[in-house]
C-alpha positions as CSV (number, residue, x, y, z in Angstrom):
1,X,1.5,-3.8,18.1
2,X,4.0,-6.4,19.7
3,X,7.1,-6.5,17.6
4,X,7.6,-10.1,19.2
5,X,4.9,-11.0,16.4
6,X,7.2,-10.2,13.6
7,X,10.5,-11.7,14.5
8,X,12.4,-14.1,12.6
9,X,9.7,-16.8,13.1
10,X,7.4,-15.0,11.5
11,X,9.3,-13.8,8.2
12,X,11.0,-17.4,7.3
13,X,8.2,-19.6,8.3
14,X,4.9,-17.4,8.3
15,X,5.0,-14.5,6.0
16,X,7.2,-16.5,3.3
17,X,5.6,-19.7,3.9
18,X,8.4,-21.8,4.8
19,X,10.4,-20.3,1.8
20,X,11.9,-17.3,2.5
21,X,11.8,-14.7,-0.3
22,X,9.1,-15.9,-1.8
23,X,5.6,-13.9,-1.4
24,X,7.7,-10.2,-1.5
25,X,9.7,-11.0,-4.4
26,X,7.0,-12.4,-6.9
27,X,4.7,-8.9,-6.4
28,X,5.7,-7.2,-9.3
29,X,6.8,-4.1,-7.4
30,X,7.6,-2.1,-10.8
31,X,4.1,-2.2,-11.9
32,X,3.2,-0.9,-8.1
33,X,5.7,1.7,-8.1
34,X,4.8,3.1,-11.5
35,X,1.7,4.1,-9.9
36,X,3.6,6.8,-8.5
37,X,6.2,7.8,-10.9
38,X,2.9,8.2,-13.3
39,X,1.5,10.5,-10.8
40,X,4.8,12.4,-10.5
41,X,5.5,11.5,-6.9
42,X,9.5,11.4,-6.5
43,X,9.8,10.8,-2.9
44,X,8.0,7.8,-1.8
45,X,7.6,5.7,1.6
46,X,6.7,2.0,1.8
47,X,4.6,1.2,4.8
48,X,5.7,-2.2,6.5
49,X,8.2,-2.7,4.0
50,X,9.8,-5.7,5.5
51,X,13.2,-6.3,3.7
52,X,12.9,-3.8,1.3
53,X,12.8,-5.1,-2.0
54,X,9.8,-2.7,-3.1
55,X,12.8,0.3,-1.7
56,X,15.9,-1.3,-4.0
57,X,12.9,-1.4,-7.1
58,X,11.8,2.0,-6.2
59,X,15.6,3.2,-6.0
60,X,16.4,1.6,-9.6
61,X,13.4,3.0,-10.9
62,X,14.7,6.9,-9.7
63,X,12.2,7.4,-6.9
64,X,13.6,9.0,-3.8
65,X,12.6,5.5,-2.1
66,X,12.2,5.1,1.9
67,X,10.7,2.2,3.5
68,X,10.0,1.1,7.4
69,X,9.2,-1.9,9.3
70,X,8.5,-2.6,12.5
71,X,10.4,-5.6,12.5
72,X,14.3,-5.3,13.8
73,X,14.9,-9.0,11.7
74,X,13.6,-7.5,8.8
75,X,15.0,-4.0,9.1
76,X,18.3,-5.7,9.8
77,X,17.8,-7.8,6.6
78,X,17.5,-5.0,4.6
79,X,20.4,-3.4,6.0
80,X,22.3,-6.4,4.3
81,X,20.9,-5.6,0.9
82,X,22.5,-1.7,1.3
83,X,19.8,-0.3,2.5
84,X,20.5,0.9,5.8
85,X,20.1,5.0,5.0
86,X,16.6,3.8,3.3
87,X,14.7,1.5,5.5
88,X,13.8,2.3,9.0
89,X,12.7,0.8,12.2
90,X,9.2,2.3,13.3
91,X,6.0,1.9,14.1
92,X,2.9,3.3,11.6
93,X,1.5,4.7,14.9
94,X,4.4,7.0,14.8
95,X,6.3,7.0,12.0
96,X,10.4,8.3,12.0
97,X,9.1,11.3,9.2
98,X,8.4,15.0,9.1
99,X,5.1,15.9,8.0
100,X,4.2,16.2,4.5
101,X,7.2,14.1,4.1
102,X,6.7,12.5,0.9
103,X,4.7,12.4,-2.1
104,X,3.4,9.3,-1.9
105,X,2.9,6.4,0.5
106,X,2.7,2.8,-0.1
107,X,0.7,0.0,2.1
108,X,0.4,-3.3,1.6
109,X,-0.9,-5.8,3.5
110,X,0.0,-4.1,6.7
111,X,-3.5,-2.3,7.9
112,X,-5.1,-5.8,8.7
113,X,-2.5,-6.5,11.4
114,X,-2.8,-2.8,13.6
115,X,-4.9,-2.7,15.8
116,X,-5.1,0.9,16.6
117,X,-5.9,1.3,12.1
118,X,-7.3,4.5,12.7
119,X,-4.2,6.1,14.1
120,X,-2.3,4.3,11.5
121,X,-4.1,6.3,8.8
122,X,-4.1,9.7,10.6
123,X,0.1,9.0,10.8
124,X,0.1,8.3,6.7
125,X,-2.0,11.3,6.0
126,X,0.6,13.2,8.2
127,X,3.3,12.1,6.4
128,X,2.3,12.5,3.4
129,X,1.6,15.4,1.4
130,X,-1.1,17.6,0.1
131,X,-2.2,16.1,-3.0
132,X,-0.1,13.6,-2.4
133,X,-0.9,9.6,-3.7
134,X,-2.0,6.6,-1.0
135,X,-1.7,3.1,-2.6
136,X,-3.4,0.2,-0.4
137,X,-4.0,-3.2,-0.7
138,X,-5.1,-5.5,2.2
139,X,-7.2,-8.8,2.5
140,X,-10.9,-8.4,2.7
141,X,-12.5,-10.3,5.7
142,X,-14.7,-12.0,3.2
143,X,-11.1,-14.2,2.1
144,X,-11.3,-17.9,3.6
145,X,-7.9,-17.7,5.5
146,X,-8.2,-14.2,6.8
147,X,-8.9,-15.5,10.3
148,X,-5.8,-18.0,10.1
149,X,-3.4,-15.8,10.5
150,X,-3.2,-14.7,14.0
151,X,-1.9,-11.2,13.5
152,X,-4.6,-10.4,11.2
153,X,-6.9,-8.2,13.4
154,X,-9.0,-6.3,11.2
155,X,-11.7,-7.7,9.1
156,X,-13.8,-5.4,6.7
157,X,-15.4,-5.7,3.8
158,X,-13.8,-3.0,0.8
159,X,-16.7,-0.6,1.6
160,X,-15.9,-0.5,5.2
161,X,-12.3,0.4,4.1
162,X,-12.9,2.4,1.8
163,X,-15.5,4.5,4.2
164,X,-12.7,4.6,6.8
165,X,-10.2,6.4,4.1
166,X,-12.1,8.6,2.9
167,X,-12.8,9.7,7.1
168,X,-8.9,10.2,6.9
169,X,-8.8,12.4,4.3
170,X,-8.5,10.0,1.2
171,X,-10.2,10.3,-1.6
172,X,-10.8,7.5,-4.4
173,X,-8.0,8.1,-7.0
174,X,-8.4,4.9,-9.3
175,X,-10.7,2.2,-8.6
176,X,-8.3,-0.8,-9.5
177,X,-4.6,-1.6,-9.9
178,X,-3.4,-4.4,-11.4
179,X,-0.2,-5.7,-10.0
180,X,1.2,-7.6,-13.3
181,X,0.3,-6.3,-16.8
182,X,-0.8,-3.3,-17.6
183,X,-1.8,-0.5,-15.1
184,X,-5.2,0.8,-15.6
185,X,-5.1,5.2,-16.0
186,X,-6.6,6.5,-13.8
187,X,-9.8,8.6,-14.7
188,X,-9.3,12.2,-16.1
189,X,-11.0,15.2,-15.6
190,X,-12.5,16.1,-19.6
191,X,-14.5,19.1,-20.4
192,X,-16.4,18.3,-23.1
193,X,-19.4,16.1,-23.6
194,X,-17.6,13.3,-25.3
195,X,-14.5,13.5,-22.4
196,X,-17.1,13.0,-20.3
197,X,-18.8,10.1,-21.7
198,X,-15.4,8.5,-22.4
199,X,-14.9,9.1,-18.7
200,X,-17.8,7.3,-17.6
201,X,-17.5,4.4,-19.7
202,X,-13.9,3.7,-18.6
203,X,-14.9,4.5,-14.9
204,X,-17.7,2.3,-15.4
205,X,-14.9,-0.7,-17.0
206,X,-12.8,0.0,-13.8
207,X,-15.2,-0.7,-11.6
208,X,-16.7,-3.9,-12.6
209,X,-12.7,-5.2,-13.0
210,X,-12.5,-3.6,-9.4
211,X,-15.7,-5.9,-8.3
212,X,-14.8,-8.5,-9.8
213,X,-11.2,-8.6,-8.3
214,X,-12.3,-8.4,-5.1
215,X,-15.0,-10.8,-5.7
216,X,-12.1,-13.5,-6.9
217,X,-9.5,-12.8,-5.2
218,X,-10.9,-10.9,-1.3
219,X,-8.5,-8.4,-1.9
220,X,-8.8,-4.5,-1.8
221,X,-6.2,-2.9,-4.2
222,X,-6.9,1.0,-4.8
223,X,-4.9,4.2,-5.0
224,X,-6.2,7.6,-3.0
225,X,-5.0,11.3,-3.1
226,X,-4.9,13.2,0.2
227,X,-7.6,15.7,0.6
228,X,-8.4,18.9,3.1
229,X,-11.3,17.8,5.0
Protein backbone atom coordinates (compact mmCIF):
# COMPACT_ATOMS: atom_id res chain seq x y z
CA UNK A 1 0.00 0.00 0.00
CA UNK A 2 1.64 3.44 -0.99
CA UNK A 3 1.81 5.67 1.98
CA UNK A 4 2.02 8.60 -0.70
CA UNK A 5 -1.89 7.95 -0.83
CA UNK A 6 -2.49 8.98 2.69
CA UNK A 7 -0.46 12.15 3.15
CA UNK A 8 -1.68 15.37 4.10
CA UNK A 9 -3.71 15.71 0.92
CA UNK A 10 -5.50 13.06 1.65
CA UNK A 11 -6.60 13.70 5.46
CA UNK A 12 -7.50 17.59 5.09
CA UNK A 13 -9.08 17.46 1.74
CA UNK A 14 -10.20 13.77 1.08
CA UNK A 15 -10.89 11.79 4.18
CA UNK A 16 -12.35 14.96 6.04
CA UNK A 17 -13.97 16.41 3.11
CA UNK A 18 -12.41 19.66 2.95
CA UNK A 19 -13.05 20.11 6.81
CA UNK A 20 -10.64 18.60 8.69
CA UNK A 21 -11.84 16.87 11.85
CA UNK A 22 -14.95 16.21 10.76
CA UNK A 23 -15.95 12.48 9.57
CA UNK A 24 -13.52 10.92 12.74
CA UNK A 25 -14.88 13.08 15.33
CA UNK A 26 -18.79 12.71 14.75
CA UNK A 27 -18.43 8.58 14.95
CA UNK A 28 -19.55 8.17 18.28
CA UNK A 29 -16.43 6.18 19.29
CA UNK A 30 -17.78 5.57 22.97
CA UNK A 31 -20.66 3.55 21.70
CA UNK A 32 -17.84 1.56 19.45
CA UNK A 33 -15.58 1.10 22.23
CA UNK A 34 -18.12 -0.18 24.66
CA UNK A 35 -18.29 -3.07 22.40
CA UNK A 36 -15.26 -4.11 23.96
CA UNK A 37 -15.32 -3.03 27.48
CA UNK A 38 -18.82 -5.11 27.41
CA UNK A 39 -16.90 -8.01 26.25
CA UNK A 40 -14.16 -7.57 28.87
CA UNK A 41 -11.42 -6.78 26.43
CA UNK A 42 -8.87 -4.26 28.41
CA UNK A 43 -6.26 -3.96 25.87
CA UNK A 44 -7.45 -2.92 22.62
CA UNK A 45 -5.82 -1.87 19.07
CA UNK A 46 -7.37 0.44 16.49
CA UNK A 47 -6.57 -0.58 12.97
CA UNK A 48 -5.90 2.56 10.69
CA UNK A 49 -6.51 4.84 13.39
CA UNK A 50 -5.52 7.92 11.72
CA UNK A 51 -5.15 10.70 14.46
CA UNK A 52 -6.35 8.82 17.20
CA UNK A 53 -9.32 10.16 18.53
CA UNK A 54 -10.95 6.52 18.90
CA UNK A 55 -7.24 5.94 21.18
CA UNK A 56 -7.74 9.35 23.57
CA UNK A 57 -11.84 7.85 23.85
CA UNK A 58 -10.62 4.42 24.50
CA UNK A 59 -7.85 5.86 27.08
CA UNK A 60 -10.76 7.95 29.02
CA UNK A 61 -12.93 5.12 28.91
CA UNK A 62 -9.96 2.80 30.95
CA UNK A 63 -9.00 0.54 27.99
CA UNK A 64 -5.38 -0.15 27.59
CA UNK A 65 -5.90 1.74 24.12
CA UNK A 66 -3.24 1.40 21.06
CA UNK A 67 -3.81 2.55 17.71
CA UNK A 68 -1.72 2.56 14.19
CA UNK A 69 -1.77 4.25 10.92
CA UNK A 70 0.07 3.99 8.11
CA UNK A 71 0.08 7.52 7.57
CA UNK A 72 3.33 9.54 9.01
CA UNK A 73 0.82 13.02 8.81
CA UNK A 74 -1.57 11.34 10.77
CA UNK A 75 0.65 9.47 13.20
CA UNK A 76 2.45 12.72 13.63
CA UNK A 77 -0.92 14.49 14.29
CA UNK A 78 -1.64 12.29 16.93
CA UNK A 79 1.54 12.66 18.44
CA UNK A 80 0.33 16.41 19.04
CA UNK A 81 -2.78 15.24 20.85
CA UNK A 82 -0.23 13.12 23.59
CA UNK A 83 -0.33 10.28 22.00
CA UNK A 84 2.98 9.41 20.95
CA UNK A 85 3.54 6.07 23.41
CA UNK A 86 -0.11 4.99 21.87
CA UNK A 87 -0.32 5.40 18.24
CA UNK A 88 2.03 3.85 15.84
CA UNK A 89 3.40 4.01 12.41
CA UNK A 90 2.77 0.53 10.57
CA UNK A 91 1.41 -1.20 8.10
CA UNK A 92 -1.74 -3.94 8.74
CA UNK A 93 0.44 -6.29 6.54
CA UNK A 94 2.80 -6.25 9.36
CA UNK A 95 1.76 -4.81 12.29
CA UNK A 96 4.49 -3.20 15.20
CA UNK A 97 2.63 -6.08 17.87
CA UNK A 98 3.47 -9.39 19.49
CA UNK A 99 1.14 -11.96 18.87
CA UNK A 100 -1.91 -12.49 20.77
CA UNK A 101 -1.25 -8.90 21.57
CA UNK A 102 -4.53 -7.67 22.58
CA UNK A 103 -7.94 -8.46 23.39
CA UNK A 104 -9.58 -6.84 20.94
CA UNK A 105 -9.01 -5.16 17.51
CA UNK A 106 -10.82 -2.43 15.91
CA UNK A 107 -11.25 -1.73 11.95
CA UNK A 108 -12.96 0.70 10.32
CA UNK A 109 -13.08 1.67 7.08
CA UNK A 110 -9.55 0.52 6.40
CA UNK A 111 -9.99 -3.18 4.65
CA UNK A 112 -11.52 -1.47 1.44
CA UNK A 113 -8.29 0.32 0.77
CA UNK A 114 -5.45 -2.97 1.08
CA UNK A 115 -4.97 -4.54 -1.48
CA UNK A 116 -3.31 -7.54 -0.19
CA UNK A 117 -6.94 -7.92 2.47
CA UNK A 118 -6.24 -11.34 3.02
CA UNK A 119 -2.83 -10.84 4.62
CA UNK A 120 -4.37 -7.88 6.44
CA UNK A 121 -6.70 -10.34 8.22
CA UNK A 122 -4.22 -13.14 8.91
CA UNK A 123 -1.98 -10.06 10.71
CA UNK A 124 -5.30 -9.06 13.02
CA UNK A 125 -5.91 -12.61 13.82
CA UNK A 126 -2.15 -12.76 14.88
CA UNK A 127 -2.38 -10.00 16.99
CA UNK A 128 -5.15 -10.60 18.53
CA UNK A 129 -5.94 -13.10 21.00
CA UNK A 130 -7.78 -16.36 21.48
CA UNK A 131 -11.16 -15.51 22.08
CA UNK A 132 -10.43 -12.30 21.56
CA UNK A 133 -13.23 -9.58 19.86
CA UNK A 134 -12.83 -8.23 15.91
CA UNK A 135 -15.04 -5.14 15.28
CA UNK A 136 -15.33 -4.19 11.43
CA UNK A 137 -17.10 -1.90 9.45
CA UNK A 138 -16.29 -1.11 5.76
CA UNK A 139 -18.42 0.15 2.69
CA UNK A 140 -20.24 -2.45 0.75
CA UNK A 141 -19.46 -2.32 -3.14
CA UNK A 142 -23.18 -2.02 -3.52
CA UNK A 143 -22.75 2.04 -2.03
CA UNK A 144 -22.99 4.59 -5.01
CA UNK A 145 -19.62 6.34 -4.27
CA UNK A 146 -17.60 3.31 -3.49
CA UNK A 147 -15.76 3.51 -6.81
CA UNK A 148 -15.09 7.42 -6.32
CA UNK A 149 -12.67 7.13 -4.03
CA UNK A 150 -9.55 6.02 -5.68
CA UNK A 151 -7.97 4.14 -2.82
CA UNK A 152 -10.96 2.07 -2.38
CA UNK A 153 -9.79 -1.30 -3.89
CA UNK A 154 -12.03 -3.86 -2.60
CA UNK A 155 -15.56 -4.13 -3.47
CA UNK A 156 -17.73 -7.00 -1.85
CA UNK A 157 -20.91 -7.48 -1.04
CA UNK A 158 -21.42 -8.27 3.24
CA UNK A 159 -21.60 -11.99 2.34
CA UNK A 160 -18.36 -12.02 0.50
CA UNK A 161 -16.91 -10.34 3.73
CA UNK A 162 -18.27 -12.00 5.87
CA UNK A 163 -17.18 -15.51 4.03
CA UNK A 164 -13.65 -14.09 3.97
CA UNK A 165 -13.70 -13.68 7.96
CA UNK A 166 -14.85 -16.41 8.86
CA UNK A 167 -11.70 -18.13 6.38
CA UNK A 168 -9.54 -16.10 8.90
CA UNK A 169 -10.64 -17.48 11.77
CA UNK A 170 -13.60 -15.16 12.70
CA UNK A 171 -16.64 -16.09 13.76
CA UNK A 172 -20.04 -13.99 13.78
CA UNK A 173 -20.21 -12.50 17.34
CA UNK A 174 -23.27 -9.97 16.93
CA UNK A 175 -24.92 -9.39 13.78
CA UNK A 176 -25.33 -5.48 14.10
CA UNK A 177 -23.79 -2.49 15.94
CA UNK A 178 -25.22 0.54 16.15
CA UNK A 179 -22.88 3.43 16.26
CA UNK A 180 -25.21 6.12 18.18
CA UNK A 181 -27.89 4.96 20.67
CA UNK A 182 -28.06 1.98 22.15
CA UNK A 183 -25.75 -1.12 21.46
CA UNK A 184 -27.64 -4.09 20.63
CA UNK A 185 -26.37 -7.45 23.24
CA UNK A 186 -25.09 -9.64 21.61
CA UNK A 187 -26.89 -13.18 21.59
CA UNK A 188 -26.38 -15.50 24.62
CA UNK A 189 -25.93 -18.96 24.90
CA UNK A 190 -29.42 -20.16 27.21
CA UNK A 191 -30.12 -23.63 28.18
CA UNK A 192 -33.51 -23.92 28.55
CA UNK A 193 -36.38 -24.01 25.98
CA UNK A 194 -37.62 -20.53 26.66
CA UNK A 195 -33.63 -19.04 26.56
CA UNK A 196 -33.62 -20.50 23.47
CA UNK A 197 -36.64 -19.19 21.96
CA UNK A 198 -35.81 -15.72 23.47
CA UNK A 199 -32.54 -16.27 21.65
CA UNK A 200 -33.95 -16.83 18.34
CA UNK A 201 -36.35 -14.10 18.41
CA UNK A 202 -33.75 -11.46 19.25
CA UNK A 203 -31.29 -13.10 16.70
CA UNK A 204 -33.93 -13.06 14.34
CA UNK A 205 -34.64 -8.88 15.36
CA UNK A 206 -30.82 -8.44 14.82
CA UNK A 207 -30.73 -9.62 11.67
CA UNK A 208 -33.44 -7.96 9.85
CA UNK A 209 -31.90 -4.40 11.65
CA UNK A 210 -28.56 -5.91 10.26
CA UNK A 211 -30.32 -6.22 6.49
CA UNK A 212 -31.83 -3.45 6.69
CA UNK A 213 -28.72 -1.27 7.62
CA UNK A 214 -26.85 -2.52 5.01
CA UNK A 215 -29.62 -2.23 2.70
CA UNK A 216 -29.83 1.78 3.61
CA UNK A 217 -26.87 2.69 4.28
CA UNK A 218 -24.03 -0.13 2.00
CA UNK A 219 -22.32 -0.45 5.06
CA UNK A 220 -21.06 -3.69 6.88
CA UNK A 221 -20.83 -3.11 10.72
CA UNK A 222 -20.39 -6.48 12.71
CA UNK A 223 -18.25 -7.71 15.66
CA UNK A 224 -16.38 -11.36 15.44
CA UNK A 225 -14.49 -13.49 18.14
CA UNK A 226 -11.30 -15.29 17.08
CA UNK A 227 -11.65 -18.97 16.64
CA UNK A 228 -9.12 -22.18 16.25
CA UNK A 229 -9.68 -23.34 12.85
Amino acid sequence: MAVKKFDEEYFTQRYYRGKEGSYPKKIDWGAVLKVFKECGCKRVLDVGCAYGFSVQQGLAMGLDMYGVDISDYAVKRAEKLGLKNRVKRGDVCQLPFESEFFDGVMCIHVLEHIPDFHKALEEINRVLKMGGIFYVALPLVSHKDFYSEPTHVNGYTAPQWRQFFRQHGFRMKKHFVKVRGNILKHIPFGVSIASKIFTWQRWRKDLRETRLHEACTHELRNVFVKVRR
